[in-house]
PyMOL Python script that loads the backbone (N, CA, C, O; Angstrom):
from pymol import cmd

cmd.read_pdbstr("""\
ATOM      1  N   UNK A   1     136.515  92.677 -50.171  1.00  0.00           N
ATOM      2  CA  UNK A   1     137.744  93.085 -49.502  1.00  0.00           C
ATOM      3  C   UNK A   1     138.512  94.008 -50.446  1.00  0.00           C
ATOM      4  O   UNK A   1     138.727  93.602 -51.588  1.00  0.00           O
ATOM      5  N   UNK A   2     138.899  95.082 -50.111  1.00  0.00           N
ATOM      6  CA  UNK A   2     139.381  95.971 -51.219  1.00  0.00           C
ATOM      7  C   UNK A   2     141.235  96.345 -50.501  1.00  0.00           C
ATOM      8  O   UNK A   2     141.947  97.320 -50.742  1.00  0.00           O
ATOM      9  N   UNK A   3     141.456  95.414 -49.807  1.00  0.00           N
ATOM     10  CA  UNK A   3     142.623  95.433 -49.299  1.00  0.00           C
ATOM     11  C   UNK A   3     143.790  94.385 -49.499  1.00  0.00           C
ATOM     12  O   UNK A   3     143.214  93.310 -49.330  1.00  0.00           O
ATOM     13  N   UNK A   4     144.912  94.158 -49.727  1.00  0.00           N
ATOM     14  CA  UNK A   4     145.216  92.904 -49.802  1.00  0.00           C
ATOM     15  C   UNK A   4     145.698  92.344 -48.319  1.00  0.00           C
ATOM     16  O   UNK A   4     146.148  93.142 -47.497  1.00  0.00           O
ATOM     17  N   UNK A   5     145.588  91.019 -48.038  1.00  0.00           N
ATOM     18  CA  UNK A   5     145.758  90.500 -46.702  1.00  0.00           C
ATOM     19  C   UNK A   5     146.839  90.395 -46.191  1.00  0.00           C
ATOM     20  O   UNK A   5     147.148  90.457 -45.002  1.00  0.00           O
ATOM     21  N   UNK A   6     147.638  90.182 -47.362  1.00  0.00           N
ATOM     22  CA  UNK A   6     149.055  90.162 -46.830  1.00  0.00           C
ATOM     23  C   UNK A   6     150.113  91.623 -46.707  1.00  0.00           C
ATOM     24  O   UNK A   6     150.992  91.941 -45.906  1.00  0.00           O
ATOM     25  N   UNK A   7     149.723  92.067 -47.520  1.00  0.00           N
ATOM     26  CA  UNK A   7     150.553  93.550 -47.486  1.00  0.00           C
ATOM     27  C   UNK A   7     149.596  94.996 -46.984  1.00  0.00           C
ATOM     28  O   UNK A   7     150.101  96.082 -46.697  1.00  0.00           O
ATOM     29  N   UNK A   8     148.240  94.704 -46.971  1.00  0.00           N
ATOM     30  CA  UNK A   8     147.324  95.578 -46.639  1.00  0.00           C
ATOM     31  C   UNK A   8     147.456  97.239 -47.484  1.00  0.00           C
ATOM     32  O   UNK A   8     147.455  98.314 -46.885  1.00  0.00           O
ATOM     33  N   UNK A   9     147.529  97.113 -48.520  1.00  0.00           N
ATOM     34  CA  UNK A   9     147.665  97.850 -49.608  1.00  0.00           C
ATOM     35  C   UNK A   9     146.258  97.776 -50.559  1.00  0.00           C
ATOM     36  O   UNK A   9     145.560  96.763 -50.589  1.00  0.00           O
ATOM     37  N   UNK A  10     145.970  98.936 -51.285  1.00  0.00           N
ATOM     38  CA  UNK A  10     144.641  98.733 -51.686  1.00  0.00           C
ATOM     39  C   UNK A  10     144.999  97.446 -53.009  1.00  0.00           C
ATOM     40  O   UNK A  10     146.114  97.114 -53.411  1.00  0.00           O
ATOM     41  N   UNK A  11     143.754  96.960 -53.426  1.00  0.00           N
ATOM     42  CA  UNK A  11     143.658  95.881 -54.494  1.00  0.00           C
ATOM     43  C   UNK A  11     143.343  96.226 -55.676  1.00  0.00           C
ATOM     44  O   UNK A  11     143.170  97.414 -55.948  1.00  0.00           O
ATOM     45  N   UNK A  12     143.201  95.178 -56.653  1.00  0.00           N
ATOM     46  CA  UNK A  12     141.951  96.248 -57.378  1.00  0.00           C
ATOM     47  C   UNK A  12     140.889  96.096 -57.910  1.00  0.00           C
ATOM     48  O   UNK A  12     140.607  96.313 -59.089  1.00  0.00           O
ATOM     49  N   UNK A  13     139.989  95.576 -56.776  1.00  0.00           N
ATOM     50  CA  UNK A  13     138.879  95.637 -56.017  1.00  0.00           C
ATOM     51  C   UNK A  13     138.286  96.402 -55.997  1.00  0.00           C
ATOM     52  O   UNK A  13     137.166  96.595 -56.470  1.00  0.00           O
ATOM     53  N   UNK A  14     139.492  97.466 -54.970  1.00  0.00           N
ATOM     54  CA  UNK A  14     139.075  98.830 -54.577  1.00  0.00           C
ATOM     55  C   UNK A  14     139.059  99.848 -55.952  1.00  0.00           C
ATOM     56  O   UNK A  14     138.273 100.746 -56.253  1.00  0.00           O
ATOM     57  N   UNK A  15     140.243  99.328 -56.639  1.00  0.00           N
ATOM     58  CA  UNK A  15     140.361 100.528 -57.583  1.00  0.00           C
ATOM     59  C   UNK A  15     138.716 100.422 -58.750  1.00  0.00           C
ATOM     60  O   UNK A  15     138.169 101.373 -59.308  1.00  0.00           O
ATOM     61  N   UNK A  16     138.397  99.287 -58.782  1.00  0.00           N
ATOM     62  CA  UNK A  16     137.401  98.897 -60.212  1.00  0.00           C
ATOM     63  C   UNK A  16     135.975  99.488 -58.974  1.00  0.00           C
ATOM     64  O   UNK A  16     134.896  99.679 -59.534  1.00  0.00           O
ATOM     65  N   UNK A  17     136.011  99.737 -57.466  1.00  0.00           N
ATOM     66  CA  UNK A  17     134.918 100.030 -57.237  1.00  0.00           C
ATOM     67  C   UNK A  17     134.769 101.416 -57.149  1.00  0.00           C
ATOM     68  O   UNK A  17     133.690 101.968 -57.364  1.00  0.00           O
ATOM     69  N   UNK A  18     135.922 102.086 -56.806  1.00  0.00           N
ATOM     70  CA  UNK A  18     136.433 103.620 -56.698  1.00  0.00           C
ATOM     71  C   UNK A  18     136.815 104.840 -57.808  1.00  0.00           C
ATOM     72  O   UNK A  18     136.610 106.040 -57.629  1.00  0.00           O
ATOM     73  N   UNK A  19     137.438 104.199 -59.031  1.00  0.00           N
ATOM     74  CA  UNK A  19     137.674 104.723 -59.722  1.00  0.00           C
ATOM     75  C   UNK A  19     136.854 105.879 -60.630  1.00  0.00           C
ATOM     76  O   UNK A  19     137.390 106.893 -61.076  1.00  0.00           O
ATOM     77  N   UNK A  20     135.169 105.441 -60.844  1.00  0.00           N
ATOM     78  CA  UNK A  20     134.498 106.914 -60.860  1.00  0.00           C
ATOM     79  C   UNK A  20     134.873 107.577 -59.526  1.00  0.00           C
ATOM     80  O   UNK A  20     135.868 108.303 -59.540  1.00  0.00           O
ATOM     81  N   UNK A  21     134.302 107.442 -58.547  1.00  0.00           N
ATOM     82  CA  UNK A  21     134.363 108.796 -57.760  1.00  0.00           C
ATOM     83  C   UNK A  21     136.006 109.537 -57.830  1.00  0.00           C
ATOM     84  O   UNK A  21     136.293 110.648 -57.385  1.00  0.00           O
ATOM     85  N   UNK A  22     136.687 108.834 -58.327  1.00  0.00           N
ATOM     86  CA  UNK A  22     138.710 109.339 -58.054  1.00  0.00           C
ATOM     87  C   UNK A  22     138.247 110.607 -59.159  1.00  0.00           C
ATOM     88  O   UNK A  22     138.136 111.809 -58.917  1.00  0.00           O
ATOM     89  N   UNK A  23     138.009 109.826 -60.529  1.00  0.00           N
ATOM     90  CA  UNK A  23     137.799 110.713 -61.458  1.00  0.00           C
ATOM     91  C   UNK A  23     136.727 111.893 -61.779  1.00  0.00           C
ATOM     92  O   UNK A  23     136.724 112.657 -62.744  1.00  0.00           O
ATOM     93  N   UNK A  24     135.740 111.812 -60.597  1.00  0.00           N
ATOM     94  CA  UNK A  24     134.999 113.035 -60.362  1.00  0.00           C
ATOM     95  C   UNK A  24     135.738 114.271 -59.961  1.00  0.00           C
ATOM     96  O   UNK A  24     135.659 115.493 -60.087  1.00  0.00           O
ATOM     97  N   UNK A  25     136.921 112.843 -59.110  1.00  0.00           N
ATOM     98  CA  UNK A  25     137.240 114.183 -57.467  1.00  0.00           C
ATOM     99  C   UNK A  25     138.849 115.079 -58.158  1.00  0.00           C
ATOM    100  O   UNK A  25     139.461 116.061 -57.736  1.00  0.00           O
ATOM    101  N   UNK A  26     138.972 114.591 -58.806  1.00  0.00           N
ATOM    102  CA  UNK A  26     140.639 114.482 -59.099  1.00  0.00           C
ATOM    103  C   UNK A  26     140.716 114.756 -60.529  1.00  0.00           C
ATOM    104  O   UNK A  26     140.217 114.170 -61.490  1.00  0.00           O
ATOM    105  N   UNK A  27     141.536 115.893 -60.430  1.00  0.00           N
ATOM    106  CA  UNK A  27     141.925 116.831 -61.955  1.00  0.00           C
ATOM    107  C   UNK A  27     143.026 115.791 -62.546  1.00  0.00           C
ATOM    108  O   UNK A  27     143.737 116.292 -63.418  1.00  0.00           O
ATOM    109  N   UNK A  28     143.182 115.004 -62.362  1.00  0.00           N
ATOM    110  CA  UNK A  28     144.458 114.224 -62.772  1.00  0.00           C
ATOM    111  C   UNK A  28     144.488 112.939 -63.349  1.00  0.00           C
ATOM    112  O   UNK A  28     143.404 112.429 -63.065  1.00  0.00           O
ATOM    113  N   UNK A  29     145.291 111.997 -64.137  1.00  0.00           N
ATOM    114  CA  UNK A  29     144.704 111.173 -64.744  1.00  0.00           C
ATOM    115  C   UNK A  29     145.514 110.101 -63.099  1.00  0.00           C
ATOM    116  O   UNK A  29     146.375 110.582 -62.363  1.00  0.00           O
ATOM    117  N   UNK A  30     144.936 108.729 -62.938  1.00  0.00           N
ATOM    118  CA  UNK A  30     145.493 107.784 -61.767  1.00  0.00           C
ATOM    119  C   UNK A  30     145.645 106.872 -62.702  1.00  0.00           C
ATOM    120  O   UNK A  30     145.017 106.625 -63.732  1.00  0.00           O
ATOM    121  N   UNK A  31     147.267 106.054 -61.820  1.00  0.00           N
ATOM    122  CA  UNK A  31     147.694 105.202 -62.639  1.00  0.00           C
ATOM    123  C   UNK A  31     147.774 104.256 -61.878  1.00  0.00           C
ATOM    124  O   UNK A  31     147.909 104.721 -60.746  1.00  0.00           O
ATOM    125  N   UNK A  32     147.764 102.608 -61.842  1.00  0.00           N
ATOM    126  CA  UNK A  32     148.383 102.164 -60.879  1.00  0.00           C
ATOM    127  C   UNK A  32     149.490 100.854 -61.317  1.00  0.00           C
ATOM    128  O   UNK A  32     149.539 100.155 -62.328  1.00  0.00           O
ATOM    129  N   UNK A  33     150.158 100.876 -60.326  1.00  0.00           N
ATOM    130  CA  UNK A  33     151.481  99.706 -60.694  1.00  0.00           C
ATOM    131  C   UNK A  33     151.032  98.495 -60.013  1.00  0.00           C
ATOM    132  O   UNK A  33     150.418  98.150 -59.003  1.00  0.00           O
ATOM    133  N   UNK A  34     151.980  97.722 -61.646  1.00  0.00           N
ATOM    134  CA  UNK A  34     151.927  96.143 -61.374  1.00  0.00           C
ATOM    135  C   UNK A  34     153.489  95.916 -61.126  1.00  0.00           C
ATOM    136  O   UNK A  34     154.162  96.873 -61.509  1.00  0.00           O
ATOM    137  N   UNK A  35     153.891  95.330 -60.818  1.00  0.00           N
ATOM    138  CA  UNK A  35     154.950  94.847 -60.021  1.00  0.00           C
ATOM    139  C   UNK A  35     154.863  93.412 -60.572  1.00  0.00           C
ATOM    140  O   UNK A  35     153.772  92.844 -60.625  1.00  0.00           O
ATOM    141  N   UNK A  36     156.525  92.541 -61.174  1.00  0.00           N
ATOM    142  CA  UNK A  36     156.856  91.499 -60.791  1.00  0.00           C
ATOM    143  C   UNK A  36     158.432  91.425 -60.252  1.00  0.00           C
ATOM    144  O   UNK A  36     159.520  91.846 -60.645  1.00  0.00           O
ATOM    145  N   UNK A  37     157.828  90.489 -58.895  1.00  0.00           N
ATOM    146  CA  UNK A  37     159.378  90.252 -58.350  1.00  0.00           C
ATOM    147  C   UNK A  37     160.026  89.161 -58.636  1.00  0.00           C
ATOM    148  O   UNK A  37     159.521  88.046 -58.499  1.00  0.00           O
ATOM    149  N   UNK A  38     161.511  89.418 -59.169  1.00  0.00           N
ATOM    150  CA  UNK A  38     162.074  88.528 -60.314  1.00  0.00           C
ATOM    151  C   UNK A  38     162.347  87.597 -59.003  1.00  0.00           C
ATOM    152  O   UNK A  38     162.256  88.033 -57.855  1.00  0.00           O
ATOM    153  N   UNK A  39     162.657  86.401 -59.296  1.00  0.00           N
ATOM    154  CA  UNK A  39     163.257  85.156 -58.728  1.00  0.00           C
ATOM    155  C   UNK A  39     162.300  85.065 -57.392  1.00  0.00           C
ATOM    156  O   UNK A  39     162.806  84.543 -56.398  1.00  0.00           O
ATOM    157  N   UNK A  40     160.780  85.601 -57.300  1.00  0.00           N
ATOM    158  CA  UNK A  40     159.827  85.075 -56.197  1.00  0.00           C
ATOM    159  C   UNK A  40     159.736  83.841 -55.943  1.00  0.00           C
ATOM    160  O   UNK A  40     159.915  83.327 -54.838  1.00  0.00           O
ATOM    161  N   UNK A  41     159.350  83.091 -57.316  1.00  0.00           N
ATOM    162  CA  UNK A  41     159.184  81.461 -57.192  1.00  0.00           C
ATOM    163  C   UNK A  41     160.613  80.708 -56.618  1.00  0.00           C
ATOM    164  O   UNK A  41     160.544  79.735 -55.866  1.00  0.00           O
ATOM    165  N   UNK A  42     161.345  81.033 -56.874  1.00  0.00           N
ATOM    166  CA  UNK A  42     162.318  80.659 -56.516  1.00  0.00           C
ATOM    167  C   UNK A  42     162.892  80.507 -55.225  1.00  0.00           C
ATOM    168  O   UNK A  42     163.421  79.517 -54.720  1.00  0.00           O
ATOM    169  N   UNK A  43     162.703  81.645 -54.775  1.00  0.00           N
ATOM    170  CA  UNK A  43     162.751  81.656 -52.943  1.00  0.00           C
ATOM    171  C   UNK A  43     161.743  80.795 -52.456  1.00  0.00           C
ATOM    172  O   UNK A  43     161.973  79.843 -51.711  1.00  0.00           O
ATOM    173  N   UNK A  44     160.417  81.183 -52.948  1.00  0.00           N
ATOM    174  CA  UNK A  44     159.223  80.295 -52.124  1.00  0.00           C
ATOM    175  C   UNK A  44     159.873  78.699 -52.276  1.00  0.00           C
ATOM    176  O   UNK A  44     159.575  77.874 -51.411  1.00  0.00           O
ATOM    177  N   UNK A  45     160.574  78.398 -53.163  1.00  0.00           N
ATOM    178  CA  UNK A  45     160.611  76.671 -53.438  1.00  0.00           C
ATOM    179  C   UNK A  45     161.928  76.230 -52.615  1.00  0.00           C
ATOM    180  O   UNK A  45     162.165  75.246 -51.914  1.00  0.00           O
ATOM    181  N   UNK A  46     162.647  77.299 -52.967  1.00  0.00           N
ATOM    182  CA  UNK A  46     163.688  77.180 -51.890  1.00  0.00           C
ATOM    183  C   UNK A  46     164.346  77.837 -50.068  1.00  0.00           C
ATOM    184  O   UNK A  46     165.251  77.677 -49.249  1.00  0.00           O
ATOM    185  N   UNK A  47     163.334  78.460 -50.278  1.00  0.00           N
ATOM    186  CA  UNK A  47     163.530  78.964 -48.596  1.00  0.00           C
ATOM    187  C   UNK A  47     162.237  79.416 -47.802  1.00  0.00           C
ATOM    188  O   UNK A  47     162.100  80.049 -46.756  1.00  0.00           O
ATOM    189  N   UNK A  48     161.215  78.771 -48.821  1.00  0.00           N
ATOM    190  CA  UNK A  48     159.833  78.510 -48.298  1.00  0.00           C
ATOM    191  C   UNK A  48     158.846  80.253 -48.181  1.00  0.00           C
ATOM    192  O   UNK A  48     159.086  81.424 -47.886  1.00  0.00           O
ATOM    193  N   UNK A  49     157.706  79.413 -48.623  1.00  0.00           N
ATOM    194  CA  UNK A  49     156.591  80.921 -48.447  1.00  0.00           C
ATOM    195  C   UNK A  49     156.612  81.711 -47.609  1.00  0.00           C
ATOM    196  O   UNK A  49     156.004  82.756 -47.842  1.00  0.00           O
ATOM    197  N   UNK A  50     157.083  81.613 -46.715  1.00  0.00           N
ATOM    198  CA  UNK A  50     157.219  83.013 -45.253  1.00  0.00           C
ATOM    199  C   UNK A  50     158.497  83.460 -46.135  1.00  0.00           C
ATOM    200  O   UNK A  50     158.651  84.651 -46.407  1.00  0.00           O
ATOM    201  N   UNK A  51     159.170  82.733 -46.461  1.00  0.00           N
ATOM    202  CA  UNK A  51     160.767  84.058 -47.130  1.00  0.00           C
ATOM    203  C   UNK A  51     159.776  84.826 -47.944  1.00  0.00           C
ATOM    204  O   UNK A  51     159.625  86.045 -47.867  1.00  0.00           O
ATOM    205  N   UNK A  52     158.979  83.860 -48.888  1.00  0.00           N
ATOM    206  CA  UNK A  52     158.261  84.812 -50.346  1.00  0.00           C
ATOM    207  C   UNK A  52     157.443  85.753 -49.851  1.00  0.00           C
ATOM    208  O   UNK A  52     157.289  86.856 -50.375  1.00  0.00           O
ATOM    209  N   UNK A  53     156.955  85.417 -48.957  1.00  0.00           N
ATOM    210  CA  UNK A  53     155.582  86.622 -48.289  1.00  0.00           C
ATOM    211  C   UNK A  53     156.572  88.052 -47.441  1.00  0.00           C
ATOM    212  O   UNK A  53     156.081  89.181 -47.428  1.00  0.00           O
ATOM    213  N   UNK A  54     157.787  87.807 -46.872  1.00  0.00           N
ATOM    214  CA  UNK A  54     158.696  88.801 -46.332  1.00  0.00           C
ATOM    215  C   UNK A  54     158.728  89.830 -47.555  1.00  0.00           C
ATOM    216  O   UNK A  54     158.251  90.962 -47.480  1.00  0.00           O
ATOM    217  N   UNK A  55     159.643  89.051 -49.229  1.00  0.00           N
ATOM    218  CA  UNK A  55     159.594  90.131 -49.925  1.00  0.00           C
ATOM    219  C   UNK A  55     158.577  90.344 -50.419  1.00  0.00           C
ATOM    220  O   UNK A  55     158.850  91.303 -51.140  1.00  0.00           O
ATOM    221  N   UNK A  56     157.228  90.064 -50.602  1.00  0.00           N
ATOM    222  CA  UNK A  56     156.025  90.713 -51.127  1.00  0.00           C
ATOM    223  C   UNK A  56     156.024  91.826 -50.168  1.00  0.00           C
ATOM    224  O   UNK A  56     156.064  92.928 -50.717  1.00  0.00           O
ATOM    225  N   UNK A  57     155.989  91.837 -48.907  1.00  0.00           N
ATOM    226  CA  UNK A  57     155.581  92.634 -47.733  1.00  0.00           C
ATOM    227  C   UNK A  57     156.449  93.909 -47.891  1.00  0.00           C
ATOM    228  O   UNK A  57     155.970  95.030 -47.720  1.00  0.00           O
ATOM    229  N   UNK A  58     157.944  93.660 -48.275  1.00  0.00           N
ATOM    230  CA  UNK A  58     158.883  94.493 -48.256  1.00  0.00           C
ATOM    231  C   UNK A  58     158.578  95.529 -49.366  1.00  0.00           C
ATOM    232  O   UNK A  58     158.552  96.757 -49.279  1.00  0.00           O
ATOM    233  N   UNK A  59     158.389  94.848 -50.267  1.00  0.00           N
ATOM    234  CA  UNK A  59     158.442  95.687 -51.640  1.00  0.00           C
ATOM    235  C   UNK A  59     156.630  96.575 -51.319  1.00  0.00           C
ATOM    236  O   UNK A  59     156.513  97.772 -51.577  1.00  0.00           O
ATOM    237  N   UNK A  60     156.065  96.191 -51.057  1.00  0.00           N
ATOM    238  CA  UNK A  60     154.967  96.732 -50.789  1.00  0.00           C
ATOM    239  C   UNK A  60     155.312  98.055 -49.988  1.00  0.00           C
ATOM    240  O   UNK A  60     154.867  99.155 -50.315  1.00  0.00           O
ATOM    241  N   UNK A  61     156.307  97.801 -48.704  1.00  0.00           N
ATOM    242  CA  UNK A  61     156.624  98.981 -47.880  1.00  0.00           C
ATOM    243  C   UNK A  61     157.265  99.880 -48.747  1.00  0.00           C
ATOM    244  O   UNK A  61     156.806 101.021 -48.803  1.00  0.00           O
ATOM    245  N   UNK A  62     157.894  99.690 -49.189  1.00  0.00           N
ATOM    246  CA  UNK A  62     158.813 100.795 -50.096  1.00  0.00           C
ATOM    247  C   UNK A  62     158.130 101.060 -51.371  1.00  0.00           C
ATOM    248  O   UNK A  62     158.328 102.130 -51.946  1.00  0.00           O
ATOM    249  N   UNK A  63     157.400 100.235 -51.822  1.00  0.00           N
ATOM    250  CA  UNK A  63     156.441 101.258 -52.503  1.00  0.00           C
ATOM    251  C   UNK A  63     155.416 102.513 -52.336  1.00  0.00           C
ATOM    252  O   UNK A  63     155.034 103.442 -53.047  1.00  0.00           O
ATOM    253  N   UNK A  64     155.105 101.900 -50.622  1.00  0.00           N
ATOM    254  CA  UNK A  64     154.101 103.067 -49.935  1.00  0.00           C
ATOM    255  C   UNK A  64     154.826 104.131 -49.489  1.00  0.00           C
ATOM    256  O   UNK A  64     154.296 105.226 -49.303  1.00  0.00           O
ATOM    257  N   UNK A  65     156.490 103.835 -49.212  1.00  0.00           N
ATOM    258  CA  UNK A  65     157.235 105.101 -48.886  1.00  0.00           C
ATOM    259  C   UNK A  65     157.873 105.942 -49.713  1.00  0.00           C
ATOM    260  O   UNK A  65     158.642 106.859 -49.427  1.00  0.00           O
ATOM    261  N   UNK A  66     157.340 105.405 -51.208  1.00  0.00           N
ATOM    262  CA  UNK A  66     157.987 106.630 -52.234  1.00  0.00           C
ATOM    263  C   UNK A  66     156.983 106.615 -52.784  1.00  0.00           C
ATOM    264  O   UNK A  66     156.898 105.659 -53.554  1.00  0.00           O
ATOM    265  N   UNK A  67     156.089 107.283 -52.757  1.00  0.00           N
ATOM    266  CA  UNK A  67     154.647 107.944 -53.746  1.00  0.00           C
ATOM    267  C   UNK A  67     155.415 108.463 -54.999  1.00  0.00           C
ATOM    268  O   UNK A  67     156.642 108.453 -55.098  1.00  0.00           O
ATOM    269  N   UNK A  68     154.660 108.860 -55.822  1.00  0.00           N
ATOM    270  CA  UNK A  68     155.117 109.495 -56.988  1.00  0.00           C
ATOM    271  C   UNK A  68     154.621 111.213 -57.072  1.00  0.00           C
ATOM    272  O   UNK A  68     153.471 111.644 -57.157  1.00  0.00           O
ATOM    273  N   UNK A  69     155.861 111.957 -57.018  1.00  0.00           N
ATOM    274  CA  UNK A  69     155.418 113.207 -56.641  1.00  0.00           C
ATOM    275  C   UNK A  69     153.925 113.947 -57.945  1.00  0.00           C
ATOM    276  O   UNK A  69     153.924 113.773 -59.164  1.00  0.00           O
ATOM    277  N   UNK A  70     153.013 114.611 -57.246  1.00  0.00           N
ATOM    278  CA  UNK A  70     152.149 115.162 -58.045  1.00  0.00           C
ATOM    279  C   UNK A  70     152.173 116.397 -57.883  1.00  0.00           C
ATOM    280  O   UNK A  70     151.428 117.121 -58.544  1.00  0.00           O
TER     281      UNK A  70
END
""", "prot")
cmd.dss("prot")
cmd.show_as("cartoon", "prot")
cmd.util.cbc("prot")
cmd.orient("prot")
């Protein structure tokens, strides 16, 4: 699965199976981000895993809607 299930964003899965061909195809060096969201555990314990899975989902969207200009 080179996708994640919950946010459907690539993994890195995809990246450790893809990454020669990126660097054949692509004059450029690829980077990719790790992300931690502060006070996650915290919501999940207190307003339960569907709150925690909302902001995984969220932050995922707004990561896919600001690329990093190249």
């Amino acid at each position: 699965m080179s996708h994640d299930a919950l946010t459907d964003i690539f993994n890195r899965e995809y990246f450790e199976q893809n990454k020669d061909k990126y660097n054949r195809c692509i004059d450029v060096p690829i980077g990719i981000i790790l992300c931690d969201l502060d006070e996650l555990k915290y919501n999940n314990d207190n307003f339960g895993h569907e709150r925690g899975d909302l902001l995984i989902i969220e932050t995922a969207k707004l990561l896919n809607r600001y690329p990093p200009n190249m």
